[in-house]
C-alpha positions as CSV (number, residue, x, y, z in Angstrom):
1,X,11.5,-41.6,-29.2
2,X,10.6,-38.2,-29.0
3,X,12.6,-35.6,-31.0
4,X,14.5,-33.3,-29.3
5,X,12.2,-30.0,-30.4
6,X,9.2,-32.0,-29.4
7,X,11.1,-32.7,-26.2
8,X,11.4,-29.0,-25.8
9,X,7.9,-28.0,-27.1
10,X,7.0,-30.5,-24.1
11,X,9.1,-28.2,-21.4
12,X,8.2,-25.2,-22.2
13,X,4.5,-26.2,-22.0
14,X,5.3,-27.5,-18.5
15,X,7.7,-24.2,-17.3
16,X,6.5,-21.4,-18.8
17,X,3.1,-22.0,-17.2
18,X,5.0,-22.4,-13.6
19,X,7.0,-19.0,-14.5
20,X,4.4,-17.2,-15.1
21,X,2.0,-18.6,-11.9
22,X,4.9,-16.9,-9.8
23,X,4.1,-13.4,-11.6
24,X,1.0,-12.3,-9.5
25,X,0.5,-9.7,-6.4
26,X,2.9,-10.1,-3.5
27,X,0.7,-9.7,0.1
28,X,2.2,-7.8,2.7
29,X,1.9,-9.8,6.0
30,X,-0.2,-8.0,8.8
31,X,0.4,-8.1,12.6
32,X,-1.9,-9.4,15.2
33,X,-1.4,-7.2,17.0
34,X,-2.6,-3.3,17.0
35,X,-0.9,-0.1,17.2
36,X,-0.9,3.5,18.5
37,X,-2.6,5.7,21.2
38,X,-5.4,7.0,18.7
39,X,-6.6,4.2,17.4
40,X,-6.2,1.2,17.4
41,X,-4.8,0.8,13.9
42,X,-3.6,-2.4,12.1
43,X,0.0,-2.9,10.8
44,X,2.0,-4.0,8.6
45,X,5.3,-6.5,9.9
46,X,8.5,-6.4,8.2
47,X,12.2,-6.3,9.1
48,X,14.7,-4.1,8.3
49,X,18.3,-5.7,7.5
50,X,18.9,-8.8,9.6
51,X,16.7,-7.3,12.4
52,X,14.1,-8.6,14.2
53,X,10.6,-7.9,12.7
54,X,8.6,-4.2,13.3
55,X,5.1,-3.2,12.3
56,X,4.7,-0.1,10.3
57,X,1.3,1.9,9.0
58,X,1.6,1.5,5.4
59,X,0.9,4.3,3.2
60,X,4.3,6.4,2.5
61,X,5.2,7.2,-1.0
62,X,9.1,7.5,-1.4
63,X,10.8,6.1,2.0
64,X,9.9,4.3,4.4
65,X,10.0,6.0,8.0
66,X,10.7,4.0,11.1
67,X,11.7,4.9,15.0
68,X,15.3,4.3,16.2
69,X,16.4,2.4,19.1
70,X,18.3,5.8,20.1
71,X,14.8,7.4,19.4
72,X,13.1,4.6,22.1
73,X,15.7,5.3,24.8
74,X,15.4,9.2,25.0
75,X,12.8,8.2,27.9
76,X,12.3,4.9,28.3
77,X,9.3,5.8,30.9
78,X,7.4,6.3,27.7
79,X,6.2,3.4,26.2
80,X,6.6,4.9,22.4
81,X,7.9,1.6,20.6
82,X,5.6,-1.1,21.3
83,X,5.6,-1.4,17.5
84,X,9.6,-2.2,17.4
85,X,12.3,0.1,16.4
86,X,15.4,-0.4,14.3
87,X,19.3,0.1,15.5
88,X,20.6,2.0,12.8
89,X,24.3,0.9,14.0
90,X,23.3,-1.9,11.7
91,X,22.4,0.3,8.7
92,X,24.3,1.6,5.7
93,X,24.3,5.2,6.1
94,X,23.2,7.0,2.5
95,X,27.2,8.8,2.5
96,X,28.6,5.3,2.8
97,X,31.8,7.1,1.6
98,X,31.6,9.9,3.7
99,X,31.8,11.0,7.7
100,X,27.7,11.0,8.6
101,X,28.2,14.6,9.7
102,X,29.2,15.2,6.1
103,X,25.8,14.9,4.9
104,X,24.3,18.2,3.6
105,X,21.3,16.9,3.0
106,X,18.4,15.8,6.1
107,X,15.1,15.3,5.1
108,X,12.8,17.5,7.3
109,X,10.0,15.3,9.1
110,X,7.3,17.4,8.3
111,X,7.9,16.0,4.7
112,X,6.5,12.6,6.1
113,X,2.9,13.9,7.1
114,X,0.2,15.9,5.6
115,X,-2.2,16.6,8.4
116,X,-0.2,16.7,11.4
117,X,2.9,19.6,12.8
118,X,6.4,17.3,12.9
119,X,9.5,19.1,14.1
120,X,12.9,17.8,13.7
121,X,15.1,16.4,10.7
122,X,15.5,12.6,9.5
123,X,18.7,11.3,8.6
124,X,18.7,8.8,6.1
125,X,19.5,5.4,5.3
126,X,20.4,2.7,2.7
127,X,19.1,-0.7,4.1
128,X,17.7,-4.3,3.2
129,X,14.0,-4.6,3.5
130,X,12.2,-8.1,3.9
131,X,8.4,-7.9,3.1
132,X,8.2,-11.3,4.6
133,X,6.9,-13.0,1.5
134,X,8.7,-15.5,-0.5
135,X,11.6,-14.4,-2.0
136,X,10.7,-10.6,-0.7
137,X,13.9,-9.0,0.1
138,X,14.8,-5.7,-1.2
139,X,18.0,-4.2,-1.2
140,X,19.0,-0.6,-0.8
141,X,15.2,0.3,0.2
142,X,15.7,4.1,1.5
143,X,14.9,5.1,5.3
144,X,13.8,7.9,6.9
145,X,15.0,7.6,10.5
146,X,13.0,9.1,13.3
147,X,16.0,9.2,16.0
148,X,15.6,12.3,17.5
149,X,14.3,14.5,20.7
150,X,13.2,17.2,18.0
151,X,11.0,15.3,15.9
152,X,7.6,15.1,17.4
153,X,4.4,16.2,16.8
154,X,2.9,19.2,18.0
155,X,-0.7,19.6,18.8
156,X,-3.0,22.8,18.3
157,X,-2.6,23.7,23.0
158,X,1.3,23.7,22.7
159,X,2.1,19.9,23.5
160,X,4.4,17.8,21.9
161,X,3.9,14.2,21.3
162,X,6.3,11.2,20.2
163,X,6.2,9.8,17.2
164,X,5.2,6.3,17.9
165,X,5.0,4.2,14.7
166,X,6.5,4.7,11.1
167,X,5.1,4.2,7.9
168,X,6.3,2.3,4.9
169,X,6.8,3.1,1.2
170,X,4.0,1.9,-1.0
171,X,6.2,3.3,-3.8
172,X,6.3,6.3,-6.4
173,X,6.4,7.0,-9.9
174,X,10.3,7.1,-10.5
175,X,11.5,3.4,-10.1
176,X,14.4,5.0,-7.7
177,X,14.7,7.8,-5.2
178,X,18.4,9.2,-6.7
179,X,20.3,10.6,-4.0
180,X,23.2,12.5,-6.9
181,X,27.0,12.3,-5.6
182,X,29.2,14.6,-6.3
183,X,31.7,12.8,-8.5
184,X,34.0,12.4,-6.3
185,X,34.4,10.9,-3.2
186,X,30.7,10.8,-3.0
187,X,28.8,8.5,-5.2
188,X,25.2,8.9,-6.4
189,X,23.0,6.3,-4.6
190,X,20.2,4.6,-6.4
191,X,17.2,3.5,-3.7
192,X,14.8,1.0,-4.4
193,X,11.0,2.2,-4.6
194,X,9.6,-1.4,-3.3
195,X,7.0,-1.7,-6.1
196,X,9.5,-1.1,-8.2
197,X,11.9,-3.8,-7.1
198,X,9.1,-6.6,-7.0
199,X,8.5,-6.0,-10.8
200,X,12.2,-5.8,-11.6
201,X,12.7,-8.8,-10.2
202,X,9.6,-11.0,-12.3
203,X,7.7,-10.8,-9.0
204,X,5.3,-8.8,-10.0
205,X,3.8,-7.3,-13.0
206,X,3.7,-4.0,-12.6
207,X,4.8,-1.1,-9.8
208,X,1.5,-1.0,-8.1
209,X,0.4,-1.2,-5.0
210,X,-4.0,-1.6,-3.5
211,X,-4.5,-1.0,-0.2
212,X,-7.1,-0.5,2.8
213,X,-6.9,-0.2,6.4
214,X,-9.3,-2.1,7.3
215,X,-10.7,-1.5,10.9
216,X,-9.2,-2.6,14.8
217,X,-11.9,-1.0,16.5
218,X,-13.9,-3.8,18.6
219,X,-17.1,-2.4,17.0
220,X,-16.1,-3.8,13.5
221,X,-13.2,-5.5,13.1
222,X,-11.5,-6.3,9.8
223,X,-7.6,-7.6,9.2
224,X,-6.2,-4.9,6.2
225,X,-5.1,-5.3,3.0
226,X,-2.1,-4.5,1.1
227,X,-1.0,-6.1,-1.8
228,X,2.0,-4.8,-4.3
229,X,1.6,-5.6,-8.2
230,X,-2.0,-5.7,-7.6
231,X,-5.4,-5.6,-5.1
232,X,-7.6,-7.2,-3.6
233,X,-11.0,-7.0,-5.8
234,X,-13.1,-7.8,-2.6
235,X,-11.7,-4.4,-1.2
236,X,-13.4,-2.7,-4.0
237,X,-17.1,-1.7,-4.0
238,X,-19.1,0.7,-6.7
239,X,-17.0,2.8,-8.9
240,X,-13.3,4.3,-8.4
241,X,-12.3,7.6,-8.8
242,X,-9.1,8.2,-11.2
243,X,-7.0,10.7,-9.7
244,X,-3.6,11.7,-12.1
245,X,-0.3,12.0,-10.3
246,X,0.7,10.4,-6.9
247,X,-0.1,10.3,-3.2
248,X,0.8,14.2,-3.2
249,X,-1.2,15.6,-5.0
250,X,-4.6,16.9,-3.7
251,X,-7.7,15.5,-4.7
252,X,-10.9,18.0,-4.4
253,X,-13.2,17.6,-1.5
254,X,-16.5,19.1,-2.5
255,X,-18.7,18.2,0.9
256,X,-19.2,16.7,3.6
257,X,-22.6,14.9,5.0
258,X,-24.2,13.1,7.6
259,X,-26.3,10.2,6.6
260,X,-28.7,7.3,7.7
261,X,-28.9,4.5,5.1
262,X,-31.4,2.1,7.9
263,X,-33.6,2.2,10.4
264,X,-34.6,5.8,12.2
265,X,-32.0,8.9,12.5
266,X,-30.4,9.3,15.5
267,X,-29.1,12.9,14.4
268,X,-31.7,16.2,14.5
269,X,-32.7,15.7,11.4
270,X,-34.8,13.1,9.9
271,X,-32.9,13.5,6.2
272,X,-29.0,13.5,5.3
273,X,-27.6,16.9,6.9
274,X,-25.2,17.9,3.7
275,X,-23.3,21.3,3.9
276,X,-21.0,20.4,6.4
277,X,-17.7,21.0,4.9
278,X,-18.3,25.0,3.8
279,X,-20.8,25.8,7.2
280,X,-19.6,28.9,8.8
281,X,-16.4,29.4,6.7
282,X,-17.0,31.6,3.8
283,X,-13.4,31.0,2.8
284,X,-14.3,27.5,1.3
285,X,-15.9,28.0,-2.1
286,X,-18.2,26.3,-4.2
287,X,-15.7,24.3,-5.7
288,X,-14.5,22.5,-2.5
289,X,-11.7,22.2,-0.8
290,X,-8.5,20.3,-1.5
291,X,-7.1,17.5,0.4
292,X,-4.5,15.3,0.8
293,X,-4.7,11.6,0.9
294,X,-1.9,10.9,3.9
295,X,-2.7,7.4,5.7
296,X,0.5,8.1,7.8
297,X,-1.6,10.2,9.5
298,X,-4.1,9.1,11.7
299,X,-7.0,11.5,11.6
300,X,-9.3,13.4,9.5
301,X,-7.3,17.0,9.3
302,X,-10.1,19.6,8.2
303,X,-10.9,23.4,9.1
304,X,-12.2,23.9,12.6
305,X,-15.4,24.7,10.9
306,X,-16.0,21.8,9.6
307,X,-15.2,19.9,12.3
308,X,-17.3,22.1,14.5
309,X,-20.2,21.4,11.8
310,X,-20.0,17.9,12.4
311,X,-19.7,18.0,16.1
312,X,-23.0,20.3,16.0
313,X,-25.0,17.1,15.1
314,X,-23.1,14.8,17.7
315,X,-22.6,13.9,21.6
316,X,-19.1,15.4,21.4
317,X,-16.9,17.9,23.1
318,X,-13.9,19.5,21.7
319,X,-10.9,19.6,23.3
320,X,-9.3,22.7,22.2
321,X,-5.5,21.1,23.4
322,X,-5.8,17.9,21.7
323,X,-7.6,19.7,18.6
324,X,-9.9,16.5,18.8
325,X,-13.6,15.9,19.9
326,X,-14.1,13.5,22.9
327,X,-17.6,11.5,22.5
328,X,-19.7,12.0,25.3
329,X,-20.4,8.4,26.3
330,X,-22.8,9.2,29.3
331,X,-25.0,11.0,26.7
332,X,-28.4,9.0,26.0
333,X,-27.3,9.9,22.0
334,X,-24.1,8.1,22.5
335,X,-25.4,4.4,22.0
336,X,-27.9,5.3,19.4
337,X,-25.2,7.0,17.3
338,X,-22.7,5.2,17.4
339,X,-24.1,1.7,16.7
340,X,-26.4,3.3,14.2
341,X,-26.7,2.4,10.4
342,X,-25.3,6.2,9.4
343,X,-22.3,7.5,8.1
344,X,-20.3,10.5,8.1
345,X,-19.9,10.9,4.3
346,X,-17.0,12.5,2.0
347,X,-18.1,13.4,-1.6
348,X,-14.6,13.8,-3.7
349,X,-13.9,14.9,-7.2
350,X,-11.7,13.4,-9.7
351,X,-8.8,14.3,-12.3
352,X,-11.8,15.2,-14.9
353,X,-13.8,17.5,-12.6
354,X,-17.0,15.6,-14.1
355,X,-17.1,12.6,-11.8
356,X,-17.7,12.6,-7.9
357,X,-17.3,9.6,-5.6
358,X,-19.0,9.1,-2.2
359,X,-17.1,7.4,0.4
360,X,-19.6,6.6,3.5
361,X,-17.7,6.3,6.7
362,X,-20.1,4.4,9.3
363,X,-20.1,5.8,12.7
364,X,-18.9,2.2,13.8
365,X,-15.3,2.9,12.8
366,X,-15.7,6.9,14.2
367,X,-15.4,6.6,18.3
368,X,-11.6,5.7,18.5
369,X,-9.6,5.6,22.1
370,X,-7.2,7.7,22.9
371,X,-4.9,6.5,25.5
372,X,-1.6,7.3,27.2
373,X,0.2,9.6,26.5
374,X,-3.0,11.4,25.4
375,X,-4.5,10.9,28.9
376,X,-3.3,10.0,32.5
377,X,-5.6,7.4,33.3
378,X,-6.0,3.6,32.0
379,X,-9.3,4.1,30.7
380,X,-9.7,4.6,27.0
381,X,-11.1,8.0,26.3
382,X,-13.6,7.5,23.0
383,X,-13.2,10.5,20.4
384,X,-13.7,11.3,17.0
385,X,-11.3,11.9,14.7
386,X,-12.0,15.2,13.5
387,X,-8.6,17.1,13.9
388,X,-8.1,20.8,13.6
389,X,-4.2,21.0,14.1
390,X,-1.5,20.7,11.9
391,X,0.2,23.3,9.9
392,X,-2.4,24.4,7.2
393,X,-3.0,21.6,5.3
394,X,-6.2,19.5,5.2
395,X,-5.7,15.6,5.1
396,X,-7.9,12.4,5.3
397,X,-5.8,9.7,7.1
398,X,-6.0,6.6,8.5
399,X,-9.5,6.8,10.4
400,X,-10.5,7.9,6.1
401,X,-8.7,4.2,5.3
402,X,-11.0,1.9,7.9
403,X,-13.4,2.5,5.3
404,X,-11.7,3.7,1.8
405,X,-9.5,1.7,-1.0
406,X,-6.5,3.4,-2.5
407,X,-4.5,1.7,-5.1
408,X,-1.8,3.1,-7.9
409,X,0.0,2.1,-11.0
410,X,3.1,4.1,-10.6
411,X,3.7,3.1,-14.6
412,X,0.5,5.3,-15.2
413,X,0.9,8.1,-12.7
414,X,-2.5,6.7,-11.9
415,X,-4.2,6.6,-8.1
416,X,-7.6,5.2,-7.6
417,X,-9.9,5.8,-4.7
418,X,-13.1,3.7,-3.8
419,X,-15.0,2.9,-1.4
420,X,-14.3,-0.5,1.1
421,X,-16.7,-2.6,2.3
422,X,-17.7,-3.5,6.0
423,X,-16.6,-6.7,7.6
424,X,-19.0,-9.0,6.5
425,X,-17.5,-10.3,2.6
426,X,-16.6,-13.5,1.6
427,X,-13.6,-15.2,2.9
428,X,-10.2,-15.2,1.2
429,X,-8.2,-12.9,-1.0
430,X,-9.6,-11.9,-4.2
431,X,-6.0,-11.0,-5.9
432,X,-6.1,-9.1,-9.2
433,X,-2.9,-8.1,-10.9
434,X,-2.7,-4.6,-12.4
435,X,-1.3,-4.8,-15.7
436,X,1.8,-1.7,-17.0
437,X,-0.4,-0.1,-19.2
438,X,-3.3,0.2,-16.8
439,X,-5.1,3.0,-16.2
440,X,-9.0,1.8,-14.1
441,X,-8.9,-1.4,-12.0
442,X,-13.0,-2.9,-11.5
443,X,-14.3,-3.9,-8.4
444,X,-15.6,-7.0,-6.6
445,X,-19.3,-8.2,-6.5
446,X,-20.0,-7.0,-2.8
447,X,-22.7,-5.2,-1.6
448,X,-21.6,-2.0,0.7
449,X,-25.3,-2.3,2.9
450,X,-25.0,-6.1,3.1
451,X,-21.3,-6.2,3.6
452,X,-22.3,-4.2,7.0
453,X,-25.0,-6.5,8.2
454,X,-24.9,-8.0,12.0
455,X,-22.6,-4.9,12.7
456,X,-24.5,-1.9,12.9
457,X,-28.2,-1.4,14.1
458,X,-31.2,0.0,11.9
459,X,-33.2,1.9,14.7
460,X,-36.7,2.1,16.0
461,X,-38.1,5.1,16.1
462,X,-37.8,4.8,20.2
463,X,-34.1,3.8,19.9
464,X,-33.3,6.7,17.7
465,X,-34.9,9.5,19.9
466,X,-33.5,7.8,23.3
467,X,-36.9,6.7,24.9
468,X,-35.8,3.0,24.4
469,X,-31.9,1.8,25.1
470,X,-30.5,0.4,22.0
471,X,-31.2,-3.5,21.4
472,X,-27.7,-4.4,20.6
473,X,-27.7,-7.9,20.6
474,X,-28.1,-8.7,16.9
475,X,-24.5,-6.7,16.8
476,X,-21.4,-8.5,16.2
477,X,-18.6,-6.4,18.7
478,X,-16.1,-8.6,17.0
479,X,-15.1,-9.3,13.2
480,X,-16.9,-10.7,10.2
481,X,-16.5,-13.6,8.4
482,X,-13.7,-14.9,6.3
483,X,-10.7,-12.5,5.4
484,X,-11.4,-10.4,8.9
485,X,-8.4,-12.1,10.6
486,X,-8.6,-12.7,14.7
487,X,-11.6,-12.8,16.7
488,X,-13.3,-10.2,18.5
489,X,-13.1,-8.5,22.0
490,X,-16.7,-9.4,22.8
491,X,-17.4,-5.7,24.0
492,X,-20.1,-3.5,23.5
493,X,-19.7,0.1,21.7
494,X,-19.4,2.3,24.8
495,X,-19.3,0.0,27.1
496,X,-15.5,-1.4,28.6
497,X,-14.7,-5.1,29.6
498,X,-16.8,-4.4,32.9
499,X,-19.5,-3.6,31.2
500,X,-20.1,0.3,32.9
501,X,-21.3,2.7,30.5
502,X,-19.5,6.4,29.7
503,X,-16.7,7.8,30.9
504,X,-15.9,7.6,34.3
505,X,-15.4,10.4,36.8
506,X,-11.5,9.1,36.3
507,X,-11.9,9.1,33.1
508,X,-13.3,12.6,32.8
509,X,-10.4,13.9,35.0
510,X,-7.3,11.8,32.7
511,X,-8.6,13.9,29.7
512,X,-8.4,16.9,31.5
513,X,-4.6,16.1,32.8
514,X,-3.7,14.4,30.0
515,X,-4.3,16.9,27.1
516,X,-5.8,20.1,28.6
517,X,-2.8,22.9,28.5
518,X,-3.2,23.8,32.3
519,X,-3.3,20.0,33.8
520,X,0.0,18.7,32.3
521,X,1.6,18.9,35.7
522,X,-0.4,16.3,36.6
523,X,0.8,13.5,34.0
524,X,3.1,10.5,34.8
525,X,7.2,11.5,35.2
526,X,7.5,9.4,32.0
527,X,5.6,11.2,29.5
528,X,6.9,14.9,31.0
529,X,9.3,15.1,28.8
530,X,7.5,14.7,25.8
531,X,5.3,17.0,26.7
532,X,7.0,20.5,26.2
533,X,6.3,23.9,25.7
534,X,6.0,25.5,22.1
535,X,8.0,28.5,21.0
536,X,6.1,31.0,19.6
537,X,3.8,29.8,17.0
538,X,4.9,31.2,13.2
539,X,2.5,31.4,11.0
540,X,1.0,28.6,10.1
541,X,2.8,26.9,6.6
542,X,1.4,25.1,3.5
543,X,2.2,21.2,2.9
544,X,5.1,21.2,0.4
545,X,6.0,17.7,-0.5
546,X,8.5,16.9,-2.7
547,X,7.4,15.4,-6.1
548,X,10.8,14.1,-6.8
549,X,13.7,12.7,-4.9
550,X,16.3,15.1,-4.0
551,X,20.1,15.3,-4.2
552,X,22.0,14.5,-1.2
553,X,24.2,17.0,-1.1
554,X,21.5,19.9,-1.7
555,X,19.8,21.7,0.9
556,X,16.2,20.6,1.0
557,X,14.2,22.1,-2.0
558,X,17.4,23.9,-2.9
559,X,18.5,24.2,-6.8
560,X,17.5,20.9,-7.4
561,X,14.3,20.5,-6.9
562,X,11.8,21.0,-9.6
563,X,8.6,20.5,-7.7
564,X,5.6,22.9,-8.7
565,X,4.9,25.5,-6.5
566,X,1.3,25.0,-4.5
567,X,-1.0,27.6,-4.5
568,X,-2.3,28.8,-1.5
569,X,-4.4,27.3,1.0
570,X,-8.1,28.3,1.1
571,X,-8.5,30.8,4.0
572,X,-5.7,32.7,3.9
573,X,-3.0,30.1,4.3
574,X,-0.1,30.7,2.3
575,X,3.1,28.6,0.6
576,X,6.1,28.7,3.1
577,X,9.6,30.1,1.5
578,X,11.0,26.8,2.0
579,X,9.8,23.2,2.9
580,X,11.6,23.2,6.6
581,X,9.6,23.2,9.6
582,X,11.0,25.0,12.4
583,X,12.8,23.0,14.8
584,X,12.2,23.2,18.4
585,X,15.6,22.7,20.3
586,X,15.6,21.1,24.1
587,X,16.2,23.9,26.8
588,X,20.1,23.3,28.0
589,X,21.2,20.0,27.0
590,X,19.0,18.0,29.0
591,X,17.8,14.9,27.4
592,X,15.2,13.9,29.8
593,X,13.4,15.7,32.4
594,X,9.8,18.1,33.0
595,X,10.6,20.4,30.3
596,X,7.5,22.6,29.9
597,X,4.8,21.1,31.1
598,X,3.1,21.4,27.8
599,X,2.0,25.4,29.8
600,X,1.3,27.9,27.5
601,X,3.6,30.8,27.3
């Protein structure tokens, strides 16, 4: 017979192993399906309460922002909730004890993005979030609602555009967002940073998160990654770059280049074209310019300069009402280009100012569609995602994520940036778990070249220069191998399901109505309405995010908020008294209707 402590010697060899095989990274579940009207992006699927499931863009710190039902029936005509929306009838309001008009406090929406102008106030909400994981329901997750006619985004001509997806929390270094009571009939809330939760809870070991985008573009597809209390090593390639802090706080972006790393340039220049980040802006110094790491936002948000820089060296028009660049697809440099082994390249600095990390963007994952309400036909309209909008503060977004890493362990105020390989990597999910204490994570065995072969081209000289078309049938339009998730489109770079090449005469004129200032009267009834006329502009404000949660019952960046003041933007740009962005209020009280026209004043 056994003795009883052998008995339990013999148990807790069998459970303890079993316990501790459930601590390990929790993988966020990632839709099928592809999102937004300047992309395609992927997208994360949760649901909200006992709601039905919605896809989100991951990458928030703090709340998680989502679109309202109320928000999706302003115009219906529009079709701005393809992703799903929430009915916040359903929620818990954050003044459970108190009349919702009561609430002092409404987070301003321009506190949700970095690199784009976002009018309007978000209420906010206590609610149950279900990561869709085993046993990945969080309670009292905090939620910025998007459920207004004021909170859009403006672009640089005067239009104003839904927003059309939210974004959700990746965490922060406080293990709550405190929203303080006021002792009375108002108590002080507690929300739960996800990360956070998943540890508390012996999910997880740490409040971490690794994430990248990965790529929906049919030119190189590749399903994303997100993982809490950990990452995926195969999403790692070369060395990181420590940054200390959070999400907030800008990293230094020294330059920008143009490189070919196979095969013959495309580009005017037969070596990398570096410089491009300070050409023609005196303003920018030597010591770079700093950024924001926002992939709620879907473009690269730079000075006009810069942009203009790289546009120099490319088939590409700006559109001065979008603020983007539309590739010209009719150009013999188009093909060449774009299916070229070259990258648009971002050299960043780190916490120590001593170490510098290139992240190579291939020009695979730069010609991205814009689509309705952007333009007025049903054509895609290809453009790059240079953007020189927003409200003064420079950003590398989503388009940044198709091809960079960024991970955090909130325990060590720690972010990490590195760069993400192409499609072609082994299959399956390389899970690491990142450990409390912390502080570098080490990357997978890929190779960045190799991890891109079969979906770019090295060209021949002829290719290159346009004397030859481009041999593209060693290309794979769809995705690699392994962890790259559904099957491509089977189209060719610049060329639709019909196979004609460039952008059609239709095409040419749904740009022009759909974005250009003077041609909005020519856009469907449905998206009228969200295309209204500007006030005057102010001028323009500095990003001022806020480094810890607020109280409820405060103005915005009132008494309690103990955030450092930034310093100002390079070029003149200066910090705004306060944090609010100016909202634009609906002429009358129409809800619906041709307000504007998007016509300059």
């Amino acid at each position: 017979m056994i003795p009883p402590s052998s008995r339990l010697a013999l148990f807790t060899i069998g459970v303890v192993p079993y316990a501790l095989g459930a601590v390990e990274p929790r993988q966020a579940v990632w839709s099928s399906e592809t999102f937004g009207p300047d992309g395609p992006w992927n997208a994360v699927e949760v649901s909200l309460g006992t709601q039905s499931k919605i896809a989100l863009f991951p990458g928030r710190m703090w709340n998680t922002f989502v679109t309202t039902t109320d928000y999706c029936t302003i115009n219906s005509s529009v079709a701005h909730c393809v992703s799903g929306a929430y009915n916040k009838d359903e929620a818990v309001e954050e003044s459970r004890a108190r009349p919702a008009q009561d609430i002092a406090f409404k987070q301003p929406t321009q506190e949700l993005y970095a690199g784009l102008e976002a009018g309007g106030d978000s209420s906010l909400y206590l609610e149950s979030i279900n990561m869709l994981f085993k046993d990945g329901i969080i309670q009292n997750h905090s939620l910025a609602l998007i459920d207004s006619a004021q909170q859009m985004f403006a672009y640089p001509g005067g239009t104003w555009y839904p927003i059309f997806t939210g974004c959700l929390s990746v965490g922060a270094p406080e293990r709550f967002q405190v929203f303080a009571g006021d002792g009375a009939s108002m108590p002080t809330l507690n929300a739960s940073m996800i990360p956070w939760a998943l540890k508390d809870q012996n999910m997880t070991t740490s409040s971490s998160f690794g994430l990248h985008y990965g790529s929906a573009t049919s030119a190189a597809k590749m399903t994303g990654s997100l993982l809490y209390g950990g990452y995926d090593r195969n999403r790692v390639v070369g060395k990181t770059l420590s940054i200390d802090g959070d999400l907030f706080k800008p990293v230094t972006l020294q330059d920008i280049s143009i490189r070919v790393i196979q095969g013959s340039s495309p580009f005017n220049s037969a070596t990398a074209i570096s410089g491009l980040l300070a050409q023609g802006n005196s303003s920018i110094s030597s010591a770079g310019l700093p950024v924001i790491l926002d992939p709620c936002n879907p473009y690269l948000t730079l000075p006009k300069s810069t942009c203009d820089s790289i546009a120099a060296h490319l088939p590409v028009s700006y559109n001065a009402s979008l603020g983007l660049y539309l590739w010209n697809t009719s150009s013999p440099r188009y093909a060449p280009v774009v299916t070229s082994a070259s990258t648009l390249s971002f050299t960043l600095m780190g916490a120590s100012n001593t170490e510098s990390l290139t992240i190579h963007m291939p020009f695979r994952h730069l010609s991205l569609n814009l689509t309705a309400p952007f333009t007025a036909t049903f054509e895609p309209i290809p453009y790059l995602p240079c953007f020189t909008g927003g409200i003064g503060a420079y950003a590398l977004g989503r388009a940044f994520f198709q091809d960079a890493f960024v991970g955090a362990n909130w325990e060590k105020r720690k972010v990490w940036l590195a760069q993400a390989p192409g499609p072609n990597i082994p299959a399956g999910v390389n899970a690491v778990s990142i450990q409390p204490d912390q502080d570098a994570i080490v990357a997978g065995g890929n190779d960045w070249e190799r991890s891109w072969d079969g979906f770019w081209k090295a060209l021949s000289a002829e290719e290159a220069d346009g004397t030859e078309p481009v041999d593209t049938t060693s290309i794979d339009t769809g995705t690699g191998t392994g962890t790259n998730g559904s099957g491509g489109d089977g189209t060719a770079p610049g060329t639709d399901e019909r196979g004609s090449q460039g952008l059609s005469t239709a095409a040419m004129a749904g740009i022009a109505a759909g974005a250009a200032v003077g041609g909005m009267a020519v856009v469907a009834a449905g998206v009228l309405f969200w295309c209204r006329r500007r006030k005057a502009r102010e001028p323009r404000q500095s990003f001022a995010p806020p480094t810890k949660p607020v109280a409820a019952l405060s103005p915005a960046h009132g008494d309690n908020y103990d955030g450092a003041k930034w310093e100002p933007w390079v070029g003149g740009l200066y910090e705004a008294p306060d944090s609010r962005n100016r909202v634009h209020e609906m002429p009358g009280d129409q809800p619906i209707g041709a307000v504007g026209l998007g016509l300059a004043q």
